[in-house]
Structures are given as structure tokens and as C-alpha cells.
N, C-alpha and C positions, 0 to 999 in steps of 0.2 A: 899943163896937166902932167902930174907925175905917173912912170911908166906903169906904178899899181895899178892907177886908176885905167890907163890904156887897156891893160891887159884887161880888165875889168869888164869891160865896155866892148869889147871884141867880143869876150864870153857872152854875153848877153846876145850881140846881135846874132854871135855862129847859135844860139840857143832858142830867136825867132827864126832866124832861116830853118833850124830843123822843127820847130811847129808846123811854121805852115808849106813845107815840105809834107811834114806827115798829112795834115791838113787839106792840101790839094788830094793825094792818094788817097783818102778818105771819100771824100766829094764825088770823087770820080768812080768809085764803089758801090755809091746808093744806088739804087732803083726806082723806076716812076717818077724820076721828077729831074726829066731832059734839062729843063729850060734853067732850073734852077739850078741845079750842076756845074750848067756850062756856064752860066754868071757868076758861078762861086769859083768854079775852076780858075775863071780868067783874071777874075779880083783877087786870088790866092797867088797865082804866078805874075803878076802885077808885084804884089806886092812880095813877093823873095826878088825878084828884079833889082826891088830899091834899097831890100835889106843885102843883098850882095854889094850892091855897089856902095852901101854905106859902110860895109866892115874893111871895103878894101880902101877907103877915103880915109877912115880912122887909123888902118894899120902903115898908110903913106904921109900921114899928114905927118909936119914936124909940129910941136909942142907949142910954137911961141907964132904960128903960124895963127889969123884972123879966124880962119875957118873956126879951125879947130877951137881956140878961146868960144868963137860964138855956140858950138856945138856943145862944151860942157856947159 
């Protein structure tokens, strides 16, 4: 994968991690509705969890590496 495409690909996911960033602090905002919050909460920080460790997989990975080929 060429480095455009890298850099490309990192924007996107630093661009989900700040969704559901804002997305958890959102959630956690409403009012009356504990239970629902706290499942949205956890499935929000869940999922920034996977999207951090997938930009730092992308921005380590070398180009001609398996991973990375199955990933694009």
C-alpha cells in the first residue's frame, strides 16, 4: 500500500476515534435513561479501544507486511 493511501487510512480512523469520543460524552449527557447510557457508554469505549489500536497497527505496520495487504 502506498504511503497516500496510509496516511489516508489513519485520517479516517483518528476521524472514528473522534466520533465516538464525542459520541460516548454525548451518551453520558442524557437524562432518564441510566441503563441505556451505561450500555451505549461501554459499547462507545469498546469500540475507541479497537479504533486506537487499529491506527496504531496501521501507522507500525510495514507495507509488504500480511497484515497490512489483508487489511486494504
Amino acid at each position: 500500500m502506498d504511503p497516500v493511501t496510509v496516511v489516508g487510512l489513519v485520517a479516517t480512523i483518528v476521524q472514528l476515534i473522534d466520533a465516538t469520543t464525542k459520541a460516548i460524552k454525548y451518551v453520558n449527557d442524557v437524562k432518564d435513561a441510566p441503563k441505556d447510557r451505561a450500555r451505549l457508554a461501554r459499547e462507545g469505549s469498546s469500540l475507541l479501544a479497537l479504533f486506537v489500536d487499529l491506527r496504531y497497527r496501521v501507522e507500525e505496520a510495514d507495507s509488504t507486511s500480511p497484515w497490512f495487504t489483508g487489511v486494504h
